[in-house]
N, C-alpha and C positions, 0 to 999 in steps of 0.2 A: 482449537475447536476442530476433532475431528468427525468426518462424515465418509460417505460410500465416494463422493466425488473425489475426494484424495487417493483412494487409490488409483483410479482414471491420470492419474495425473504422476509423474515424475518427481521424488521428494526435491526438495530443496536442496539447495548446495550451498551446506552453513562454512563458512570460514572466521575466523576469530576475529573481532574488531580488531581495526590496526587504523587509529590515526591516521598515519603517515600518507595512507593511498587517498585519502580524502574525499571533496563530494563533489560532483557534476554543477561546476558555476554556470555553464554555458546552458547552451538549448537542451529538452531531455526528445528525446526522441517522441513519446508519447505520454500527453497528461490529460487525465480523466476526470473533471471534475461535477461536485455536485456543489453551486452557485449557492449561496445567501440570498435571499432577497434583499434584503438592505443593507446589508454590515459591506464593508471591502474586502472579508474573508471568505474564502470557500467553507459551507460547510463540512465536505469532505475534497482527497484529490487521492488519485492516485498517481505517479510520477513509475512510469516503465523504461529502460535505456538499456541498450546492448552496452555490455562489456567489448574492451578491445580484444578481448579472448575468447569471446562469442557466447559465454554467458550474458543471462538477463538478469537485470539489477530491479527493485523496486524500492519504492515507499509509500507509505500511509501516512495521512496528516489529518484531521477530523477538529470541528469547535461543534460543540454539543451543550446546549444547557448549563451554558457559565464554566465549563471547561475543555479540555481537548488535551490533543498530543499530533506531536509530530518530526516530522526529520526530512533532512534535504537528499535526496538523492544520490546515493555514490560508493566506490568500492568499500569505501571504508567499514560499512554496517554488518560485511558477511554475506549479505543478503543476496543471493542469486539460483537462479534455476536456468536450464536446459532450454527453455523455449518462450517466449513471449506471452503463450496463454499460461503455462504453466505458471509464469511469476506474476501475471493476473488471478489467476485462480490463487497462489498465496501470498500476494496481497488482500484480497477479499478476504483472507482468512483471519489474517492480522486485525485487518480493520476490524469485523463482526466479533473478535476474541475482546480488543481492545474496548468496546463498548459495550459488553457483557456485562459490567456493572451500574451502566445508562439507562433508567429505565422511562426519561422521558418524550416529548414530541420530538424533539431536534432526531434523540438516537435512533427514535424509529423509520425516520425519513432518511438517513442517514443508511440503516440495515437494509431499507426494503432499496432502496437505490443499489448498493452494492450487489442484492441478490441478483437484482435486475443487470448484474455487468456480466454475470456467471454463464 
């Protein structure tokens, strides 16, 4: 999902999934999340961590309306940008793309929470 804020923002630094580099088991630096009221699952999180190379790493994990998606954190996915807001801002992007086909209560609490990160 592209908008006028992406340009504002630094692209992404895609690199190829590679196994091998794997995922962040330990503490992530910063997790953002949007609580369940009753389930033990977030309905949304987002998970930010510096690379040892000073790249920012994220991920998007979301349960919406009897389904979801998600992923743990780490070099492995590709996934990194230049700066901490920048992999905020495409996280948020990830997430509001990923629920583009969600059109109930859960997704929308779920979108307007994310806009609210922006």
């Amino acid at each position: 999902m592209t908008d006028l804020l992406d340009l504002m923002r630094e692209p992404p630094v895609k690199r190829p999934i590679f196994d091998a580099l794997g995922v962040i088991h330990g503490d992530v630096d910063e997790t953002l999340r949007l609580e369940h009221p009753r389930m033990a699952w977030d309905r949304a999180r987002i998970e930010l961590h510096r690379h040892v190379d000073g790249l920012w790493m994220w991920s998007v994990s979301f349960h919406a309306d009897g389904g979801g998606s998600g992923y743990r954190i780490g070099p492995k996915w590709g996934r990194f940008a230049k700066s901490r807001d920048d992999a905020l801002h495409w996280a948020i992007d990830e997430l509001l793309t990923r629920l583009d086909r969600c059109e109930r209560k859960d997704a929308e609490l779920i979108r307007a929470w994310a806009r609210g990160l922006a």
